[in-house]
C-alpha positions in Angstrom: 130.8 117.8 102.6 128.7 117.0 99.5 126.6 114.2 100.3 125.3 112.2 97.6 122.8 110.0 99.5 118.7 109.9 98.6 116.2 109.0 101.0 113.8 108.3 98.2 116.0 105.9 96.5 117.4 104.5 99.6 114.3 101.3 100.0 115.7 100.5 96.2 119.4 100.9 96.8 119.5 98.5 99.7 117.0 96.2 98.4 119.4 96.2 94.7 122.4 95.5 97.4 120.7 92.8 99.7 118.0 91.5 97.8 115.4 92.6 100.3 113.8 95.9 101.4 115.1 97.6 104.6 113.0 97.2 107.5 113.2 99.3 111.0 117.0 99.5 110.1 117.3 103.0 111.9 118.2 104.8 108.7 115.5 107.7 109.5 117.8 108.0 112.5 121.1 108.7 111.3 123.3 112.2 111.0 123.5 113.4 107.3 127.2 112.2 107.7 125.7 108.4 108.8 123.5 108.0 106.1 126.5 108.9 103.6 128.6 106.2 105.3 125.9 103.5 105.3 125.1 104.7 101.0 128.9 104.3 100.3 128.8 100.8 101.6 125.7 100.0 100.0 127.1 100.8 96.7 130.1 99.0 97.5 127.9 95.5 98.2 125.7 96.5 94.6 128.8 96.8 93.2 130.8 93.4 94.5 127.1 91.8 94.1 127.0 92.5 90.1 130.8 91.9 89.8 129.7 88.6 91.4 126.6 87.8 88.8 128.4 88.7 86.2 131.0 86.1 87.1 128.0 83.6 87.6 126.5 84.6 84.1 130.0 84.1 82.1 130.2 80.7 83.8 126.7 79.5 82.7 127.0 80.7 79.3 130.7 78.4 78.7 128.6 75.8 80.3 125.8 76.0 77.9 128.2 76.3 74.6 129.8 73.7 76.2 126.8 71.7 76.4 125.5 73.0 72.4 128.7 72.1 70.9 128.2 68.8 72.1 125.2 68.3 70.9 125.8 69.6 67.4 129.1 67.1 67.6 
């Protein structure tokens, strides 16, 4: 199995995915084949939380055009 997990990058990844830094989560703990599971799912949640913000961003932009074009009307 090739794993593509990094235990450097792992404090980043989750703190990218949740907003905060992992703390006494047991990820020193886990099999090779655990922490692969639990990086697949964290890129998942990254991936749903910038689909998410980028939803959030498109909406606030209309709103401010919105909001210019009625004040240049």
């Amino acid at each position: 199995m090739l794993y593509t997990y990094d235990d450097q990058t792992y404090s980043d990844l989750h703190k990218d995915a949740y907003g905060f830094r992992p703390r006494n989560d047991g990820w020193d703990k886990l099999t090779p084949v655990g922490k692969q599971v639990k990086w697949d799912s964290m890129v998942e949640d990254l991936d749903l939380r910038m689909e998410r913000e980028a939803a959030a961003e498109a909406v606030a932009v209309e709103q401010f055009e919105v909001c210019v074009d009625a004040l240049v009307a």
